[in-house]
C-alpha positions as CSV (number, residue, x, y, z in Angstrom):
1,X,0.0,0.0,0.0
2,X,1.6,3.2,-1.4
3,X,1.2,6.0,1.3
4,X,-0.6,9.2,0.4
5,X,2.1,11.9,0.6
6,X,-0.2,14.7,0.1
7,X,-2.2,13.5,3.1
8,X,0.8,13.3,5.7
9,X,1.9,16.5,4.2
10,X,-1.2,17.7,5.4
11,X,-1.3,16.4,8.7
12,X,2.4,17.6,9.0
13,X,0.3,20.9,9.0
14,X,-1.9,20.4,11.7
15,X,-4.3,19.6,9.5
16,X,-7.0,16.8,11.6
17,X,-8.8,15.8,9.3
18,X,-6.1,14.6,7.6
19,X,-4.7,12.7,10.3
20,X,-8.1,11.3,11.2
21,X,-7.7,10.3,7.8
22,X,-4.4,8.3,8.4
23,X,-5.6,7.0,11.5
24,X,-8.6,5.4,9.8
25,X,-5.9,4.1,7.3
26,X,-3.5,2.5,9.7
27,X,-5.2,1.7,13.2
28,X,-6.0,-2.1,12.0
29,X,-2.9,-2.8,11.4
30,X,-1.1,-0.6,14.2
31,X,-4.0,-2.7,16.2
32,X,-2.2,-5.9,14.7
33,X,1.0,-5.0,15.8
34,X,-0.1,-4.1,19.1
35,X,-2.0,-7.5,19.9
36,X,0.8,-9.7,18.3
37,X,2.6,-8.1,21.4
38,X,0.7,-7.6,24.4
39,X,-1.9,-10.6,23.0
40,X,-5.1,-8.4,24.9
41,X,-7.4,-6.2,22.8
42,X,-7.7,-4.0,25.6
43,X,-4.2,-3.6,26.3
44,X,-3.8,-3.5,22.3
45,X,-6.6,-1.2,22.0
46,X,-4.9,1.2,24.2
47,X,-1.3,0.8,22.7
48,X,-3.0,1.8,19.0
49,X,-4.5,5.4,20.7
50,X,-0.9,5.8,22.5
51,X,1.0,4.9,19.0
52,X,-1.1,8.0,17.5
53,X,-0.7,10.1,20.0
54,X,3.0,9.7,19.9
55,X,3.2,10.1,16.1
56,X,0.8,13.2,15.7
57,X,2.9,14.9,18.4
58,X,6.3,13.7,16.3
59,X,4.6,13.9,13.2
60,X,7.1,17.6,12.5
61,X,10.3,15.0,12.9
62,X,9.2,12.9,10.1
63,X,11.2,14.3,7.2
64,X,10.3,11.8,4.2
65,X,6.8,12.0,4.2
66,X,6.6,8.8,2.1
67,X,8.0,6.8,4.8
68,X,5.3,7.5,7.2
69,X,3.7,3.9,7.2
70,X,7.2,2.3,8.3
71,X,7.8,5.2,10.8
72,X,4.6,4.7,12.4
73,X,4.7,0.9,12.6
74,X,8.1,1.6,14.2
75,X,6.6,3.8,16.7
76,X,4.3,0.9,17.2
77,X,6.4,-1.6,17.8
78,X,8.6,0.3,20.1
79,X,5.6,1.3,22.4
80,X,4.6,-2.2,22.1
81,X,7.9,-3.3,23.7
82,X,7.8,-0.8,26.0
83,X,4.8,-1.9,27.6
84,X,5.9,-5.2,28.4
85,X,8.8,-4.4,29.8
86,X,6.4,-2.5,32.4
87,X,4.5,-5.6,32.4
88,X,4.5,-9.6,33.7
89,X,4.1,-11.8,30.5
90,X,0.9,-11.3,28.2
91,X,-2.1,-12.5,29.3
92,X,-5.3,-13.9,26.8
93,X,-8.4,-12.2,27.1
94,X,-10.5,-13.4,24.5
95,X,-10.6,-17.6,24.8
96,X,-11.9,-17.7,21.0
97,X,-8.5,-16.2,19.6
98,X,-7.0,-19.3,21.8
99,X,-9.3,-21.5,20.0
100,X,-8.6,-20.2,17.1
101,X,-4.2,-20.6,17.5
102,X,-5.2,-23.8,19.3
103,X,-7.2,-25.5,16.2
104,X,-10.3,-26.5,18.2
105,X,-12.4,-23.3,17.3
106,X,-15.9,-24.2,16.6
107,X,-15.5,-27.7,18.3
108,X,-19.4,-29.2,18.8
109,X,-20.9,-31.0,22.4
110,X,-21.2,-29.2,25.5
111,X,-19.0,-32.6,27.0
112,X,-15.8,-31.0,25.4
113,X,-16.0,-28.1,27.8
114,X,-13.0,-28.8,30.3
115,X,-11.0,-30.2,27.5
116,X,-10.9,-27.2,26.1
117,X,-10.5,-25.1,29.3
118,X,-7.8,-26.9,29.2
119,X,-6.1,-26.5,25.9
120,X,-7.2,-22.7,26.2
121,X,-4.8,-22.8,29.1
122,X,-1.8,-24.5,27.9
123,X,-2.1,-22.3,24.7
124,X,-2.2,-19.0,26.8
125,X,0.5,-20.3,29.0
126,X,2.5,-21.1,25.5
127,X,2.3,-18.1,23.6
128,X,2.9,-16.2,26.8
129,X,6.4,-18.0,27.4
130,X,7.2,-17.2,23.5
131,X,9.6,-14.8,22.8
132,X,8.4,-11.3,21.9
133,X,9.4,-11.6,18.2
134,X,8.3,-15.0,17.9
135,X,4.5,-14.2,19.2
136,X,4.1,-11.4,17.4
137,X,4.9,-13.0,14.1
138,X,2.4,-15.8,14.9
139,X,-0.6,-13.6,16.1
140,X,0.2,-11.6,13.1
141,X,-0.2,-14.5,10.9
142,X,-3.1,-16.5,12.1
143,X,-5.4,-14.2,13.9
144,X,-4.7,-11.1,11.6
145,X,-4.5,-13.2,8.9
146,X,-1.7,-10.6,7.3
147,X,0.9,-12.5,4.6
148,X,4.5,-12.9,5.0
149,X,5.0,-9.5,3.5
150,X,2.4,-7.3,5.4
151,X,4.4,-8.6,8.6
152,X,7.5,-7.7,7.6
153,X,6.6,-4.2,6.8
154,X,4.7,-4.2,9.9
155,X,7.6,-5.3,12.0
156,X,10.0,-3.2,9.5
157,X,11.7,-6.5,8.9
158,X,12.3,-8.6,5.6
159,X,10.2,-11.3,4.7
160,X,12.8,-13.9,5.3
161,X,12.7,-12.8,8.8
162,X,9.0,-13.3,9.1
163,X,9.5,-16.6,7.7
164,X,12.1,-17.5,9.9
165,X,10.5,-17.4,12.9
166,X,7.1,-17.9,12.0
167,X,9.2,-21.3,11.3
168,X,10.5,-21.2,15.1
169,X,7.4,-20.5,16.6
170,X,5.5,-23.3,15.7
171,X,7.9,-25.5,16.1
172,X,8.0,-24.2,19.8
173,X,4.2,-24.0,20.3
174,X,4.0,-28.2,18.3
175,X,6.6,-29.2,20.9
176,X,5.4,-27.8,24.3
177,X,1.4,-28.4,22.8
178,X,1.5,-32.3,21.8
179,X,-2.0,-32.6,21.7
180,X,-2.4,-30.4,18.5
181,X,-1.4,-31.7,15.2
């Protein structure tokens, strides 16, 4: 996605709308980048108001307005780190987006209920103990559904990168989940 210059341009001069514009354009995926971190909407939720804040207060810094998409998903990802390091690990908050990384989403029969209590668990308590840049890439994947190359802009990495530990995350999520296939 090719970022309107005239519209940061325009923000660059206080213009709101024109940020509100920009905001509309990048809060899903600053929201994406956000959750792959701290792995809570609300948390995320509040990252994504914090990220814009931060970049319509820097916005004057940015000198190559056609860069603005990977400056603001770097802002993201730096707040994002910065709020788990003020944090414990990342707690789940919604159990379908567990189901959903788990593989039992949608599963039929009431009787299943504590067996998947209990996979919702272990699956929290296994993306929690991944590493930040392994999570990220993951939740990014398979609950944003972005590609290989939305996440490596997102992350303002290369796509070999994404791949990479995309790679090592699920290896790390099959080994300490045996139960999934």
């Amino acid at each position: 996605m090719a970022v309107n210059i005239e519209l940061v341009d325009r923000a660059k001069q206080q213009d709101q709308e024109a940020y509100a514009e920009l905001v509309d354009l990048y809060a899903d995926k600053v929201y994406a980048i956000a959750y792959g971190y701290v792995f809570n909407a609300a948390d995320a939720r509040d990252l994504v108001q914090e990220v814009f804040i931060k970049a319509f207060r820097s916005l004057s810094d940015l000198k190559n307005p056609a860069q603005f998409r990977a400056w603001l998903f770097t802002i993201a990802n730096r707040k994002a780190l910065d709020s788990l390091d003020k944090k414990q690990a990342p707690t789940c908050a919604d159990p379908r987006e567990i189901d959903q990384l788990a593989g039992v989403e949608g599963r039929p029969g009431a009787t299943e209920q504590a067996d998947e209590a209990s996979t919702q668990s272990e699956v929290a308590q296994v993306l929690a103990a991944l590493p930040d840049e392994h999570r990220v890439v993951l939740t990014l994947r398979y609950l944003e559904q972005m590609n290989y190359t939305q996440i490596a802009e997102a992350l303002g990495t290369n796509v070999e990168t994404v791949s990479n530990r995309l790679v090592r995350a699920k290896r790390y999520v099959k080994k300490h989940l045996p139960r999934t296939n």
